[in-house]
MIGU-766392 format. One record per atom (N, C-alpha, C): residue number from 1; residue in one letter; y negated, x negated, z negated. Coordinates in steps of 0.1 Angstrom, whole numbers, padded with zeros to 4 digits. Example, Ala and Ser with C-alpha at 12.3 -4.5 7.8 and 13.67 -1.06 7.14 Angstrom:
MIGU-766392
REC    i  aa     c2     c1     c3
REC    1   A   0057  -0132  -0078
REC    1   A   0045  -0123  -0078
REC    1   A   0033  -0132  -0078
REC    2   S   0022  -0128  -0071
REC    2   S   0011  -0137  -0071
REC    2   S   0000  -0129  -0079
end
This chain:
MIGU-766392
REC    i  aa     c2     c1     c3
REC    1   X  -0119  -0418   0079
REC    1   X  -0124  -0421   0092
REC    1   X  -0128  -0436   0092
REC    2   X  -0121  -0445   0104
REC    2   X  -0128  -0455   0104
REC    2   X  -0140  -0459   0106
REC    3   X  -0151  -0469   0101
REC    3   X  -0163  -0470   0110
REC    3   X  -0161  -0480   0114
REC    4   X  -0153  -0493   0111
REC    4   X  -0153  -0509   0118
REC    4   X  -0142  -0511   0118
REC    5   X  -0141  -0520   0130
REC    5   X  -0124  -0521   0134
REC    5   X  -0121  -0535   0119
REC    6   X  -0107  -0532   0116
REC    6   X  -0109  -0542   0102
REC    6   X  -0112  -0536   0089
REC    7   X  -0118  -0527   0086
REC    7   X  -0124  -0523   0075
REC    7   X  -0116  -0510   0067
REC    8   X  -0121  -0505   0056
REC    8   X  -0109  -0493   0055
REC    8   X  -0117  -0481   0057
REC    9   X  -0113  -0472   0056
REC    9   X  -0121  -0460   0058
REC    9   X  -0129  -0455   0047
REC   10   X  -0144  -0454   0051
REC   10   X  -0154  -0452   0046
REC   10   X  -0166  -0464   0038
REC   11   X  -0160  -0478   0051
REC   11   X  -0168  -0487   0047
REC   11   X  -0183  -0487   0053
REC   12   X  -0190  -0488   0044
REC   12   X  -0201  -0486   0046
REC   12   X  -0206  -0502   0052
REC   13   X  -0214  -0502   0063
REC   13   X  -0216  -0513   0070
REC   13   X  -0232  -0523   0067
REC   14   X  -0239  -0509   0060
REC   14   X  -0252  -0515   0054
REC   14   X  -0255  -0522   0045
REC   15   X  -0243  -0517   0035
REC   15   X  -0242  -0522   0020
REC   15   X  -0230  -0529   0019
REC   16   X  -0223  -0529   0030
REC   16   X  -0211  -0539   0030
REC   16   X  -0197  -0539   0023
REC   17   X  -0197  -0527   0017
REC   17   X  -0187  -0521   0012
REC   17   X  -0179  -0509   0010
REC   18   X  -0169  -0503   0007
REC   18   X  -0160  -0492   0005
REC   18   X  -0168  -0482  -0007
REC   19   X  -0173  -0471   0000
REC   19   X  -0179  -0461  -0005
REC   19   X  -0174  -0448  -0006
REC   20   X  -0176  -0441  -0014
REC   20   X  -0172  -0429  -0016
REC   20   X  -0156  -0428  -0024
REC   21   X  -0159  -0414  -0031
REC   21   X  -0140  -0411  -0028
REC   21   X  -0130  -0405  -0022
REC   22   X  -0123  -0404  -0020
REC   22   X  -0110  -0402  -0013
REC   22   X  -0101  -0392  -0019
REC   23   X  -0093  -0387  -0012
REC   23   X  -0083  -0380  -0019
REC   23   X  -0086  -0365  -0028
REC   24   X  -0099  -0357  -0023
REC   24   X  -0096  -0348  -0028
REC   24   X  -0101  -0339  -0016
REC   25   X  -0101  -0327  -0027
REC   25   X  -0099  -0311  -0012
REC   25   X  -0111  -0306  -0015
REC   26   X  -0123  -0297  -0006
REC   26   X  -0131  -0292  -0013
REC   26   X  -0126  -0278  -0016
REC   27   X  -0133  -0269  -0019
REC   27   X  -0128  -0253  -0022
REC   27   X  -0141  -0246  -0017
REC   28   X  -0152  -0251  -0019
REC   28   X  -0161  -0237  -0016
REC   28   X  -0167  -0247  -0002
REC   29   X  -0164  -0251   0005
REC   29   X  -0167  -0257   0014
REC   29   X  -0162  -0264   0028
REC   30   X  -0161  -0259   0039
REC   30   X  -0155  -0275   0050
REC   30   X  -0164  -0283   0057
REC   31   X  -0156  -0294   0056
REC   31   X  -0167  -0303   0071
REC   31   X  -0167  -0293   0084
REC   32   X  -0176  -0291   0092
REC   32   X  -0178  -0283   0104
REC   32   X  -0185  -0298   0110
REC   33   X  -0192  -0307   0105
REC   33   X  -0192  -0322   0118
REC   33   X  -0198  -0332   0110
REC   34   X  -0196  -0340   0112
REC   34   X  -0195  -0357   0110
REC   34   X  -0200  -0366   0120
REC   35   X  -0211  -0372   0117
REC   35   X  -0216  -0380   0134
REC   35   X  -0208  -0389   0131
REC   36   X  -0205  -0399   0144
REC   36   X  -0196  -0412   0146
REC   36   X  -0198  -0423   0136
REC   37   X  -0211  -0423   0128
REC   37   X  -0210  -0431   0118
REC   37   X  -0216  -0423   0105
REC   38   X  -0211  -0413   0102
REC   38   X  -0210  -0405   0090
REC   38   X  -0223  -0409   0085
REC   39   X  -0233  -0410   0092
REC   39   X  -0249  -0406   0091
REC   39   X  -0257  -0387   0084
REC   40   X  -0248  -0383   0095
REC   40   X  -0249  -0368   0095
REC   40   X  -0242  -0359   0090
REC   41   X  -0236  -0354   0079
REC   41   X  -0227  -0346   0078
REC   41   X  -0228  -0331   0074
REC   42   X  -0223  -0320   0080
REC   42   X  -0228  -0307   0081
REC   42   X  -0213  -0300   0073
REC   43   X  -0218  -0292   0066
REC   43   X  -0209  -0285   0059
REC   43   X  -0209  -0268   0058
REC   44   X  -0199  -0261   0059
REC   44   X  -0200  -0248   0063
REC   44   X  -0194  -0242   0051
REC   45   X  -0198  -0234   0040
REC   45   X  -0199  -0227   0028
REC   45   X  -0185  -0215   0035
REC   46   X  -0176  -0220   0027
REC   46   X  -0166  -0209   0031
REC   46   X  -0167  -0196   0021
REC   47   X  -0160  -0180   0028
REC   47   X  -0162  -0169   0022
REC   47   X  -0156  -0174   0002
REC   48   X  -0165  -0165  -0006
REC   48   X  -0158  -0165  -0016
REC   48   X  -0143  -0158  -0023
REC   49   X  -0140  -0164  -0025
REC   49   X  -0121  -0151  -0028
REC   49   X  -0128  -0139  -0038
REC   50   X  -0114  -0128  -0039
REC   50   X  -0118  -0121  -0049
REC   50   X  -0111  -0124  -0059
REC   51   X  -0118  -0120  -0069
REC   51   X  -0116  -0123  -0081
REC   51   X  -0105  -0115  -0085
REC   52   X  -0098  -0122  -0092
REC   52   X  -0085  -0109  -0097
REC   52   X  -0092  -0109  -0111
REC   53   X  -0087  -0094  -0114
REC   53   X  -0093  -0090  -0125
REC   53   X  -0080  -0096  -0139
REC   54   X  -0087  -0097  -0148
REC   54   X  -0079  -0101  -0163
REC   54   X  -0072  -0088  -0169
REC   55   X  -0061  -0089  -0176
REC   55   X  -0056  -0078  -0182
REC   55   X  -0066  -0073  -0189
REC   56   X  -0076  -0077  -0198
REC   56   X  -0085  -0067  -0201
REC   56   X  -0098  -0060  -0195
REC   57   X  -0099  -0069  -0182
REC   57   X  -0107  -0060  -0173
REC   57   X  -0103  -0049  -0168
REC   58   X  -0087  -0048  -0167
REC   58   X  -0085  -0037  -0155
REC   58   X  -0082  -0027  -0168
REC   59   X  -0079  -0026  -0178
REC   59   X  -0078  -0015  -0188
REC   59   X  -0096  -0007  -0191
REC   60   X  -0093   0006  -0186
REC   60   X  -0105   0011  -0187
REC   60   X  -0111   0015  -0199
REC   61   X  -0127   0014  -0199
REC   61   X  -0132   0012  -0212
REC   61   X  -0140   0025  -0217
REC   62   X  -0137   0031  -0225
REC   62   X  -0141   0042  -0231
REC   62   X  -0153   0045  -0235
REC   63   X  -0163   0051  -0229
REC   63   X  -0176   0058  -0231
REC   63   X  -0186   0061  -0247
REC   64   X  -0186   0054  -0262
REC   64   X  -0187   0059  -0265
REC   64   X  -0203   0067  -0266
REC   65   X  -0206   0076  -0276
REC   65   X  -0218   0086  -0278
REC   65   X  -0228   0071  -0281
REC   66   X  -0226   0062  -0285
REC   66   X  -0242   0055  -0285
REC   66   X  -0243   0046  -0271
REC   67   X  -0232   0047  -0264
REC   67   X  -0237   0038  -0254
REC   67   X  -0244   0048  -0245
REC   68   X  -0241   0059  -0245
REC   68   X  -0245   0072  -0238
REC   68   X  -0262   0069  -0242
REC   69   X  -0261   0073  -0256
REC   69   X  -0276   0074  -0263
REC   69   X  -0289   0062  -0253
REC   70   X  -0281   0047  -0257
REC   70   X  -0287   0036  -0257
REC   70   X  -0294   0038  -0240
REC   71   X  -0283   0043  -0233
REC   71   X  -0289   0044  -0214
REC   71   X  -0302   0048  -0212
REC   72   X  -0309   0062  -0224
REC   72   X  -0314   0071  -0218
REC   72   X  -0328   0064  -0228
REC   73   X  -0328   0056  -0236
REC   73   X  -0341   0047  -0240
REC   73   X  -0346   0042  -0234
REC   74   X  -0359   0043  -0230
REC   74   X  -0371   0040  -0219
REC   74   X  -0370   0026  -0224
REC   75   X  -0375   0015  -0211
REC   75   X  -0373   0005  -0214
REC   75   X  -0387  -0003  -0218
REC   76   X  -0387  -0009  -0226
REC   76   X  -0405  -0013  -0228
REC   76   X  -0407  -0022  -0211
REC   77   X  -0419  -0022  -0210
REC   77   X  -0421  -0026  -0199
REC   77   X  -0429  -0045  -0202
REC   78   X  -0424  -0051  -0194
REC   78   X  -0425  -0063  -0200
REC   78   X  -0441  -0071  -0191
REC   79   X  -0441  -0063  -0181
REC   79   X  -0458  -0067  -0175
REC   79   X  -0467  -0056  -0167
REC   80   X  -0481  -0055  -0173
REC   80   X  -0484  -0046  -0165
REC   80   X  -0495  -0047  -0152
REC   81   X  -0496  -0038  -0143
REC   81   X  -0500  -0044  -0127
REC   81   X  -0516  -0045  -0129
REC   82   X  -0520  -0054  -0126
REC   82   X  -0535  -0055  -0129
REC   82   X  -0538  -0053  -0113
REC   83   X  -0538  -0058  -0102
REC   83   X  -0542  -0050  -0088
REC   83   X  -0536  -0060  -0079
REC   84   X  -0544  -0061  -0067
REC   84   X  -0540  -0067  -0056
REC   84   X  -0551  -0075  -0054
REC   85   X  -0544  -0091  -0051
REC   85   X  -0558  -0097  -0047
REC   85   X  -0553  -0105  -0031
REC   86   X  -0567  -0108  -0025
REC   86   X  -0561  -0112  -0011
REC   86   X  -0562  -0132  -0012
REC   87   X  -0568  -0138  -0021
REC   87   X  -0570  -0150  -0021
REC   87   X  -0563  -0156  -0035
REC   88   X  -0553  -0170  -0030
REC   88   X  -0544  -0173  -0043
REC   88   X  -0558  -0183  -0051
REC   89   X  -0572  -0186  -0043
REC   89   X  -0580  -0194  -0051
REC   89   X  -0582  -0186  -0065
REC   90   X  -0581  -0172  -0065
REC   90   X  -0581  -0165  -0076
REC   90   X  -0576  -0169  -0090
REC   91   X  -0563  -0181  -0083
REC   91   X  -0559  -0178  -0097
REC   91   X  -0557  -0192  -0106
REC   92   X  -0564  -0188  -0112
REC   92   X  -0568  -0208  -0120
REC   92   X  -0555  -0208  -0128
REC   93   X  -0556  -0220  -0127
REC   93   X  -0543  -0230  -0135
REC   93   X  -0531  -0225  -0129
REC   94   X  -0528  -0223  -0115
REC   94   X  -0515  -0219  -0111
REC   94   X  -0508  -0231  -0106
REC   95   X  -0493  -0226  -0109
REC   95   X  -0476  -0229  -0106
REC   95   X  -0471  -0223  -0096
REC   96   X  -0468  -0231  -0085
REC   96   X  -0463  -0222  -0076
REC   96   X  -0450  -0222  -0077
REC   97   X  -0440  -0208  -0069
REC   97   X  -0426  -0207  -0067
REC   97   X  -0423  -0198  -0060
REC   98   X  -0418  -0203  -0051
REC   98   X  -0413  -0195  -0038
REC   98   X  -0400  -0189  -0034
REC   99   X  -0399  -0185  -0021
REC   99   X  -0382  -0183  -0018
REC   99   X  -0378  -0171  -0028
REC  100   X  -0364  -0167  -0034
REC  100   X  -0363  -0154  -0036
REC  100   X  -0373  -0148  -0047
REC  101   X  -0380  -0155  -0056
REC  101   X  -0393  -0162  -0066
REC  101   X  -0401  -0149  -0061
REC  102   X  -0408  -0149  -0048
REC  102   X  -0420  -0144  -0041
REC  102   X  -0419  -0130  -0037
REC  103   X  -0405  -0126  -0039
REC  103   X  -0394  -0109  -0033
REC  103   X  -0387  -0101  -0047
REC  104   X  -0389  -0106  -0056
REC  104   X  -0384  -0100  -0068
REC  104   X  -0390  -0104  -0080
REC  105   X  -0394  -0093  -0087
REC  105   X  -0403  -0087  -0100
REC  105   X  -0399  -0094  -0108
REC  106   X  -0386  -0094  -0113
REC  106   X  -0377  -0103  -0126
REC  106   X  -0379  -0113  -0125
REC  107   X  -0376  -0120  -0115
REC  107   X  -0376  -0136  -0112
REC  107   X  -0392  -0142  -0111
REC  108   X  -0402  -0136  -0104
REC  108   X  -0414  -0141  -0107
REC  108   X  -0422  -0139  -0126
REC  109   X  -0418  -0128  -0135
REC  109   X  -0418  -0124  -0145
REC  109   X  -0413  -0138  -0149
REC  110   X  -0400  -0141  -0149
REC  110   X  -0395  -0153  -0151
REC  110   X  -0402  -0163  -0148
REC  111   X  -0408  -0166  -0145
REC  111   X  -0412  -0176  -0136
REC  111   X  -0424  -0177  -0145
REC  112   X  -0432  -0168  -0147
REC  112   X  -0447  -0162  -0156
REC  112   X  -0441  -0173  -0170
REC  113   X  -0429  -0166  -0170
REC  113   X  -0423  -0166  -0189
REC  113   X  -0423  -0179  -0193
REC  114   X  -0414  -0188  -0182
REC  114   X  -0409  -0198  -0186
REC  114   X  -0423  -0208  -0183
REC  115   X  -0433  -0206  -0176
REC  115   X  -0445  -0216  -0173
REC  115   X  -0454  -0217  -0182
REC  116   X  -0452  -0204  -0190
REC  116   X  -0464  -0203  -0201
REC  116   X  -0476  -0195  -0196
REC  117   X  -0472  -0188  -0187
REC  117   X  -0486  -0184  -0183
REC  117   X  -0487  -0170  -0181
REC  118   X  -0503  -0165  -0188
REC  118   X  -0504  -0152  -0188
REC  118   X  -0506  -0139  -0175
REC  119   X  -0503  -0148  -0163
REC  119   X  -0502  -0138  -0150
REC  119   X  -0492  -0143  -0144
REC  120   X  -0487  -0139  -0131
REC  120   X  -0482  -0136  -0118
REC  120   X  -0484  -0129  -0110
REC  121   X  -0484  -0139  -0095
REC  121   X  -0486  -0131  -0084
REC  121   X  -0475  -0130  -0073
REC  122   X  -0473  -0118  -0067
REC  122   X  -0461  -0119  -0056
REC  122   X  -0467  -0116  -0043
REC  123   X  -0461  -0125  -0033
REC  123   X  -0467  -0122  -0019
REC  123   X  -0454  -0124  -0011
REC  124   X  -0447  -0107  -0010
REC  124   X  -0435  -0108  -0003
REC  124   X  -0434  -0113   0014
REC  125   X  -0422  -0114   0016
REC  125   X  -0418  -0113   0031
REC  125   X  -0408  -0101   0033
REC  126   X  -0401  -0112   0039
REC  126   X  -0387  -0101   0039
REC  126   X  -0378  -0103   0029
REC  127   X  -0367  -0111   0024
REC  127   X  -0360  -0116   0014
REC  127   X  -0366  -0125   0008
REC  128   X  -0375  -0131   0008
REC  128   X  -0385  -0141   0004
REC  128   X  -0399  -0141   0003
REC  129   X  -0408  -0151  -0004
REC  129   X  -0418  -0147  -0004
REC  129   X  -0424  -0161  -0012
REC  130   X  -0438  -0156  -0016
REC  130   X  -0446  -0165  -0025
REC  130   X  -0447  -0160  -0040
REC  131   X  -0447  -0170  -0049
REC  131   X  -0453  -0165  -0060
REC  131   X  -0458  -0176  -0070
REC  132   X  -0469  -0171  -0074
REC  132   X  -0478  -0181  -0086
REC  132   X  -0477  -0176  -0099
REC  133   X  -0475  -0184  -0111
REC  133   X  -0479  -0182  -0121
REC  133   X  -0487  -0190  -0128
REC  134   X  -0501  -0185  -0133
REC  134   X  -0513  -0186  -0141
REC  134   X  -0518  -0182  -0151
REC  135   X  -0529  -0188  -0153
REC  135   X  -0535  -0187  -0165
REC  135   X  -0544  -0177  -0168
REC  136   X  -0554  -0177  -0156
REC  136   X  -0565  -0170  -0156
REC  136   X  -0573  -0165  -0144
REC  137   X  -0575  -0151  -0138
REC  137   X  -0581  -0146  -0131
REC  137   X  -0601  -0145  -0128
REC  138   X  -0599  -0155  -0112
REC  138   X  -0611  -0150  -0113
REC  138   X  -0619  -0139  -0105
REC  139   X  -0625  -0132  -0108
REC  139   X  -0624  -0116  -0099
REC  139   X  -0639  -0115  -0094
REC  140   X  -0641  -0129  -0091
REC  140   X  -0651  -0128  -0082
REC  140   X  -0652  -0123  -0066
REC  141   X  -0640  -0127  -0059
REC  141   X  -0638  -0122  -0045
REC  141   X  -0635  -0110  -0046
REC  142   X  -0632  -0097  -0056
REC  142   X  -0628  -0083  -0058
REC  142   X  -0607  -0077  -0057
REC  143   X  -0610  -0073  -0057
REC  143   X  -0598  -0068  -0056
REC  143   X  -0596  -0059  -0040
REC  144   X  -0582  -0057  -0032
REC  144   X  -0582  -0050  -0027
REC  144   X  -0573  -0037  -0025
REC  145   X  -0569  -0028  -0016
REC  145   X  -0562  -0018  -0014
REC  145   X  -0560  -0015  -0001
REC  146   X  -0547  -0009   0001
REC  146   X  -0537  -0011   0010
REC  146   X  -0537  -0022   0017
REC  147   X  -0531  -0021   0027
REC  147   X  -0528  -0029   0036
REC  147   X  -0514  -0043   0037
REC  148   X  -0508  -0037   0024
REC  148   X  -0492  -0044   0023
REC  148   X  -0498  -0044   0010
REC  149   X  -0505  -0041  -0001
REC  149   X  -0505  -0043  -0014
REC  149   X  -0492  -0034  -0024
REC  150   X  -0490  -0024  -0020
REC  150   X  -0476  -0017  -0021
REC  150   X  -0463  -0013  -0017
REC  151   X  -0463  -0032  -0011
REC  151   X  -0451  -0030  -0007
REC  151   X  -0443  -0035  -0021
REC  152   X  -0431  -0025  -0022
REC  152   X  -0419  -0027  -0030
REC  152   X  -0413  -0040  -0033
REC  153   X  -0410  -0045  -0042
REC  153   X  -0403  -0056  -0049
REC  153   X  -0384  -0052  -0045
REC  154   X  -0378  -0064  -0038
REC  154   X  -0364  -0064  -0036
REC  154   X  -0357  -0056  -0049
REC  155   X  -0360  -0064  -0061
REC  155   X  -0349  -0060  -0072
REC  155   X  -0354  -0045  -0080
REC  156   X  -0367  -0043  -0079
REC  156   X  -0372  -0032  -0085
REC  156   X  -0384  -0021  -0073
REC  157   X  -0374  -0011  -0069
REC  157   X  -0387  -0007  -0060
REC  157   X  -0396   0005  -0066
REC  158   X  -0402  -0001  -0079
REC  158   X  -0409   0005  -0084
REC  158   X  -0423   0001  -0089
REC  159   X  -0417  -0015  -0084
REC  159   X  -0429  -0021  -0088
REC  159   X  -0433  -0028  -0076
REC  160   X  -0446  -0032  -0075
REC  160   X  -0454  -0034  -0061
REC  160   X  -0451  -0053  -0058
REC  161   X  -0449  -0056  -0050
REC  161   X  -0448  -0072  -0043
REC  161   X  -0459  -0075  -0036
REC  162   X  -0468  -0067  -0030
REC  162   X  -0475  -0074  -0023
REC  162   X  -0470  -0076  -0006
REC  163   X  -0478  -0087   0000
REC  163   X  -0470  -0090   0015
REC  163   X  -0476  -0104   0016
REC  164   X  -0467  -0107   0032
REC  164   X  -0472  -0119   0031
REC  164   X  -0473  -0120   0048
REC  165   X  -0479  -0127   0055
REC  165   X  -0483  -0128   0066
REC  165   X  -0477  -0116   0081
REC  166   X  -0468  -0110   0088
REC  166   X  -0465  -0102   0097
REC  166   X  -0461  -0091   0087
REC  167   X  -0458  -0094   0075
REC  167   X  -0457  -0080   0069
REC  167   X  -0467  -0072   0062
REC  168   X  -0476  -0075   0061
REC  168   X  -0490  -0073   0058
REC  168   X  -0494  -0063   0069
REC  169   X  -0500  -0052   0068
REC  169   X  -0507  -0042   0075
REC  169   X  -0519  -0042   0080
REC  170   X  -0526  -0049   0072
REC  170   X  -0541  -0052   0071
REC  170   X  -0547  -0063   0079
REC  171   X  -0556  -0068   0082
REC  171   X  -0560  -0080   0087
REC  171   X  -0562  -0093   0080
REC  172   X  -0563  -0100   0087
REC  172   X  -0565  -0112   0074
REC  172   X  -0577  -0115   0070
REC  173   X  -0580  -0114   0054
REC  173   X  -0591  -0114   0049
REC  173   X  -0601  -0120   0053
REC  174   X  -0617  -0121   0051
REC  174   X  -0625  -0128   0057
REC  174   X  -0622  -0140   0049
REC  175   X  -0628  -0154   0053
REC  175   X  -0623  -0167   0047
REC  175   X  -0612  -0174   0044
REC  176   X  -0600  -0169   0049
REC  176   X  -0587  -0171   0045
REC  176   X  -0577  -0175   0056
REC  177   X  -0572  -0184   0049
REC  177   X  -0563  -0189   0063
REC  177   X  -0552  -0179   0060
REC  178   X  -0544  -0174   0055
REC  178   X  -0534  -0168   0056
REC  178   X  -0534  -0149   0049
REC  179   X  -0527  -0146   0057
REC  179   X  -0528  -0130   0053
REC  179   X  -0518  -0127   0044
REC  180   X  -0527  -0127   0029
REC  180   X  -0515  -0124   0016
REC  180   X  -0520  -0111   0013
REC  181   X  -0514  -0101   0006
REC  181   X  -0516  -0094  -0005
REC  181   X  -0507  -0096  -0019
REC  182   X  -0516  -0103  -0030
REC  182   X  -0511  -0106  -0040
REC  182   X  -0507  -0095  -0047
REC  183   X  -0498  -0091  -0053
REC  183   X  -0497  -0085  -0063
REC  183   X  -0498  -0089  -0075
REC  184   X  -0508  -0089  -0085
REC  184   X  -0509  -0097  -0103
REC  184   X  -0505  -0082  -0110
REC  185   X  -0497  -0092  -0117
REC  185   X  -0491  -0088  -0130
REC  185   X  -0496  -0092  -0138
REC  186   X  -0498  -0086  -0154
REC  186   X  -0498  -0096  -0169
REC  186   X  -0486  -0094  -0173
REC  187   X  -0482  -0106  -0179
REC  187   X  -0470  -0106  -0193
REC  187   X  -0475  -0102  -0203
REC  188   X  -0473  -0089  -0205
REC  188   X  -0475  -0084  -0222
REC  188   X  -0468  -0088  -0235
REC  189   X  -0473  -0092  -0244
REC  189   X  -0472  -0101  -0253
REC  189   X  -0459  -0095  -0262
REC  190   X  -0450  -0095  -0267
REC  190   X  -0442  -0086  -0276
REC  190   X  -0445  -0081  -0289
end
């Protein structure tokens, strides 16, 4: 595209010179718009193809007696639920991480793992949510019950997420600007 009459395409007019490169295609992506001086540019995430499978994928794979065995071994459980709290002041020395982070058990667990810290808390939405990981609980404001504290985790609905503001049941706590139900976990030590 040209921007200045005279110049070659993709001269940049601020910096005074020929920017970017040229000449190639995207694949997981198209332009959908370009403002008149390529200020703005919006890009639309095309579907993904399917995958063709490999000669050794599509040959089916035989069942044997220990993989059978291995399924039916309980799995250690890697955190266990200490309760529900309604205030994130609770939780000293926290890391926050949001977005799919705050909707699934593994990924906040993760989140615990990789921070070094011996709690987490999840405060779902819908596909998203909040989550902290910390050090230390203070259980002075108490713990609570129901009111979105058992709502289900995206990836595990076995284990509890919490809620987060219109998904929440309950009212919003006294003193609190926002209506969470935390769910805390501990990371158990191996």
């Amino acid at each position: 595209m040209q921007t200045e009459y005279g110049k070659p395409a993709g001269y940049d007019r601020a910096r005074g010179k020929e920017i970017g490169k040229k000449n190639f295609e995207l694949s997981t992506m198209e332009e959908a718009f370009t403002s008149e001086h390529w200020i703005v540019r919006i890009y639309k995430v095309l579907p993904r193809p399917n995958l063709n499978p490999t000669a050794t994928a599509s040959k089916p794979i035989k069942a044997t007696k220990k993989v059978v065995e291995e399924e039916n071994i309980p799995t250690q459980e890697e955190a266990r639920y200490v309760g529900c709290y309604a205030s994130e002041v609770s939780f000293i020395d926290r890391v926050y991480d949001g977005g799919s982070t705050g909707a699934n058990f593994n990924l906040a667990l993760h989140h615990a793992k990789t921070s070094r810290k011996r709690y987490f808390a999840i405060a779902r939405g819908a596909g998203d949510g909040h989550a902290f990981a910390f050090s230390s609980i203070d259980n002075s404001r108490g713990t609570l019950q129901g009111g979105g504290c058992d709502r289900p985790c995206l990836d595990l609905e076995n284990k509890f997420c919490g809620c987060m503001d219109m998904a929440c049941t309950g009212p919003i706590p006294k003193g609190e600007e926002h209506n969470r139900r935390w769910a805390v976990y501990e990371v158990l030590k191996k």
